[in-house]
N, C-alpha and C positions, 0 to 999 in steps of 0.2 A: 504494500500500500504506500512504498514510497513516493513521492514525486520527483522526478525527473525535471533537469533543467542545463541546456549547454548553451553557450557562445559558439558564435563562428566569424572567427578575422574576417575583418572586412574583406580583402583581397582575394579569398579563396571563394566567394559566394559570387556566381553569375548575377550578373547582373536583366532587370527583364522589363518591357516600357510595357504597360497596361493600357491604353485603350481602352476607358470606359465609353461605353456608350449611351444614347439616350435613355432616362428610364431604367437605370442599371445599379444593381447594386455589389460593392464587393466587401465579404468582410475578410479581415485575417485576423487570426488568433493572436497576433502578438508582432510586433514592431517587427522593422526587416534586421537581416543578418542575428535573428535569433530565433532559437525553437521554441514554440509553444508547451509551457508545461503541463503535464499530464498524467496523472494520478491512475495505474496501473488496473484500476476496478472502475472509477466511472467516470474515466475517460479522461479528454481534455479540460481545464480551467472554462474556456470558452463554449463547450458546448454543453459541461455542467450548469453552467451560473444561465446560459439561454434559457435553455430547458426547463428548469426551475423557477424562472423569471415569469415564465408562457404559465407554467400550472399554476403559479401563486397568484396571478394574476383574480379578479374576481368581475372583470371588465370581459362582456359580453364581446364587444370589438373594440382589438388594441394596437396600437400604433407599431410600426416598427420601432420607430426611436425611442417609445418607450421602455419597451423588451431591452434592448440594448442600452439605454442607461441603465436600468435596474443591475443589466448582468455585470454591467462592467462597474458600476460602483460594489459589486461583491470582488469582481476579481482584483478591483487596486487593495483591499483589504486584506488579503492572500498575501502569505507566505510560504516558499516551499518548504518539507520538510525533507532531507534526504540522509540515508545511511550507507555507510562504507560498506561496501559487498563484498564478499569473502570470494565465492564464487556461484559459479551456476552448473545444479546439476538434475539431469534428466527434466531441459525444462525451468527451473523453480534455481528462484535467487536466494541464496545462501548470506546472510548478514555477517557482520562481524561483530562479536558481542565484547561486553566488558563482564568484570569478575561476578556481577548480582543478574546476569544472564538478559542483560537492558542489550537493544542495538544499539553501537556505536555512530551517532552523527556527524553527516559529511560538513565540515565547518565551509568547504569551499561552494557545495550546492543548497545549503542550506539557507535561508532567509529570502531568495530570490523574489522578486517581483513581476507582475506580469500587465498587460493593457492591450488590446482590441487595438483596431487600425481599420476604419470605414473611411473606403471610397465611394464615391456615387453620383450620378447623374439624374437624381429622381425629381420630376416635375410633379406630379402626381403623388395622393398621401398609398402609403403603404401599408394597409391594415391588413390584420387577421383575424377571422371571426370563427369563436367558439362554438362547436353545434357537436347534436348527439345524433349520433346515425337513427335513424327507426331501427325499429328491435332491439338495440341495446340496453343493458340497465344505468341506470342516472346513476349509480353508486360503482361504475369501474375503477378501479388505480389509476393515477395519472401516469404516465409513462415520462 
């Protein structure tokens, strides 16, 4: 359940011109020349804090930008948490522990922070409206 977090020198990363278009939106999970952190069970920072954003929500139809402040004032509030791995076997990462059997904390990935990166062309509002199919129960899980 660590979180993961790298840098990448500027130099080594391709650089790529975007081209948004009319009407277009782009998000990215995290500023350029960095990887998106991402928590090994439910998923990315960004696609956690969305998601969660969408179901807490109580608004019948809600805005894109809404959704996307919400998520992303949870992920400036994020820190990662990461530990020293021992190694990996069959699969399954092996921690490094200390003498009261605690993982040991990676000092150098640990504390990291993270932030969204919207581009866009939108003239037009960008809403999403919540509905229950016919035949389903009003009491499902939210996904």
């Amino acid at each position: 359940m660590a979180d993961t977090c790298q840098s990448v020198p500027y130099p080594e990363v391709p650089q790529t011109v975007v081209n948004v278009p009319r009407n277009f939106m782009i998000i990215y999970p995290t500023t350029p020349y960095r990887f998106a952190k991402r928590n090994v069970e439910t998923g990315s920072w960004f696609e956690h804090e969305l998601r969660n954003a969408f179901n807490e929500t109580r608004e019948e139809v809600v805005d894109i930008f809404d959704l996307l402040t919400a998520a992303n004032m949870k992920i400036a509030m994020r820190e990662s948490k990461a530990f020293l791995k021992d190694n990996v076997q069959e699969g399954e990462v092996v921690y490094q522990r200390d003498a009261e059997g605690r993982r040991i904390p990676d000092q150098k990935a640990t504390g990291m922070k993270n932030t969204m990166v919207i581009e866009h062309r939108l003239c037009d509002w960008l809403v999403f409206q919540k509905f229950q199919p016919r035949g389903h129960m009003n009491n499902m899980p939210a996904m």
